[in-house]
Structure formats: structure tokens, C-alpha cells
C-alpha atoms as one frame of an Amber mdcrd trajectory, in Angstrom:
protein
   0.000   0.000   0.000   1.249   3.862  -0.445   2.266   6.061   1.805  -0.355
   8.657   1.885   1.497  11.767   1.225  -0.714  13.550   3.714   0.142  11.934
   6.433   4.013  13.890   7.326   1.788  17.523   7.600  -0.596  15.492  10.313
   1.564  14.120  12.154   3.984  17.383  11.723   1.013  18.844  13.918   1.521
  16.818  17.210   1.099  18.569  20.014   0.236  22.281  18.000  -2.612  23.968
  19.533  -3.271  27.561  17.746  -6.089  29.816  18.886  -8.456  30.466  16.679
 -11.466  33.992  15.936 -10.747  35.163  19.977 -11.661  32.713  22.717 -11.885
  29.417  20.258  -8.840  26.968  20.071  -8.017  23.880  18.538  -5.475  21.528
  19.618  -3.972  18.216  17.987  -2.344  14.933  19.300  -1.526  12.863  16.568
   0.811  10.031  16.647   1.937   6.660  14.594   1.169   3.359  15.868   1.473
  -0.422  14.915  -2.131  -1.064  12.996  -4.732  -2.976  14.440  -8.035  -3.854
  13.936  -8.876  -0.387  15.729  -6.487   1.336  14.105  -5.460  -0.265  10.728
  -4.355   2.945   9.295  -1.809   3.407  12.368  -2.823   6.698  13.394  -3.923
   7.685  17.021  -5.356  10.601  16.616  -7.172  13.603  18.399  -8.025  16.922
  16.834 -10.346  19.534  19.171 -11.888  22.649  19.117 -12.580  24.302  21.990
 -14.097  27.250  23.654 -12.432  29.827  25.658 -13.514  27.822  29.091 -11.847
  24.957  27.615 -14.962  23.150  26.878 -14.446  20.865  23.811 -16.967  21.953
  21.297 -15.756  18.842  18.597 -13.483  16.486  18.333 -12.232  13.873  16.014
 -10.624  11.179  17.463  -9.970   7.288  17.778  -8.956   7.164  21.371 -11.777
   4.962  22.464 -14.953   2.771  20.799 -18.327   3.911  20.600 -21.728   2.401
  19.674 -24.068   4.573  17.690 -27.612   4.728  18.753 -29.660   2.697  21.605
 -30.838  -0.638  21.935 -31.411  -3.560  19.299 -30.835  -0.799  16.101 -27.610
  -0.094  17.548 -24.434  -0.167  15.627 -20.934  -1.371  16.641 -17.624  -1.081
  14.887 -14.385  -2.359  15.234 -12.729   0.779  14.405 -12.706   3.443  16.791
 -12.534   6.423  14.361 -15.810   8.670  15.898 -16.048  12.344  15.848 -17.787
  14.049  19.370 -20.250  17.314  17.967 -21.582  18.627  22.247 -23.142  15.293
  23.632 -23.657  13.867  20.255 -20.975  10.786  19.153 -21.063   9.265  15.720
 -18.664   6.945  13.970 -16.285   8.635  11.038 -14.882   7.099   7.926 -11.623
   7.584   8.189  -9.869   7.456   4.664  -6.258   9.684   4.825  -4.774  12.055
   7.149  -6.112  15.176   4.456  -9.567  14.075   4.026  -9.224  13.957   7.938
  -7.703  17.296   8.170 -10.302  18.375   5.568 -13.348  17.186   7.718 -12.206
  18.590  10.791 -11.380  22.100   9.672 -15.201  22.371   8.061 -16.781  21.334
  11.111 -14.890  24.281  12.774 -15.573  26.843  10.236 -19.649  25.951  10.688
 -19.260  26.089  14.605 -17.654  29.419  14.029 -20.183  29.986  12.296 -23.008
  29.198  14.606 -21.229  31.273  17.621 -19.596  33.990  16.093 -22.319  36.074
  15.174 -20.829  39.067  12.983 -23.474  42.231  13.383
């Protein structure tokens, strides 16, 4: 398989938090790991927005595994990729590190959106 030429500017970003339109700020953990069924692109990965209290507005991440939705419908995946949107969870395709990148820095710009009211 080939390297996904994405992937160096990720992982360039460990650790990088930059504020962002006043009190918003993202931050990003992103590190390479042996794959697994979890993680089979061998990524562990958290990119956040947050407000200025340091509530986490959205996050993308594949720290943990999640189950979407409640009792026999429910769905279950062996991959932990998952995005967190407030109290809301739901599972993410995860197909490269800039389709990743991508994702995450649209679902800021509409949150900005939402709160940043410009008169």
C-alpha cells in the first residue's frame, strides 16, 4: 500500500494547539502506531476545538470505541474512528490524514459559524 502523502503535515502537527477567531482553540495529538483492527491505518489521533472555558466543542478522534444509537438498532464497529459534535458521538470514515484534516477544519468553520455572530 502507499504512503499517503498527507500523512508527514498530520503528524507534523503533534502537540500544536493555535487559537483560533478570539476565545476558540483547537489543539492536535496525533501520533503513529502499529495497525490494528482499531487502528489499521496506524494513526492515534485527536483533533479539538474548543471554547475559551476549555470546553471541547468537537473532536475527532480514535482514542476509544463507541456504539451509535440505543438498543437492538444499535451499531458497533471495530474501528474506533468517531467524531464528538456537544453530547452527540457518531462513527467517522476515516480514509487519509487530508480528508481527515479536511473534515475537521469544516466542522470548525460551521461552529464558528453558529457562535460567532458578525453584526
Amino acid at each position: 500500500m502507499a504512503r499517503d502523502p498527507s500523512l508527514d503535515n498530520l503528524l507534523y502537527l503533534d502537540g500544536v494547539s493555535y487559537v483560533i477567531d478570539g476565545p476558540f482553540w483547537v489543539k492536535f495529538e496525533v501520533r503513529q502506531v502499529h495497525e490494528t483492527p482499531q487502528k489499521p491505518h496506524g494513526l492515534d489521533y485527536s483533533l479539538t476545538l474548543h471554547d475559551g472555558t476549555g470546553l471541547r466543542l468537537l473532536g475527532f478522534d480514535n482514542s476509544h470505541a463507541i456504539t451509535e444509537g440505543s438498543g437492538p438498532g444499535s451499531k458497533t464497529r471495530i474501528e474506533y474512528d468517531h467524531t464528538h459534535k456537544g453530547q452527540r458521538v457518531r462513527f467517522y470514515s476515516y480514509s487519509d490524514a487530508g480528508t481527515l484534516m479536511t473534515d475537521f477544519w469544516m466542522e470548525v468553520d460551521k461552529i464558528l459559524k453558529e457562535r460567532i455572530k458578525t453584526p
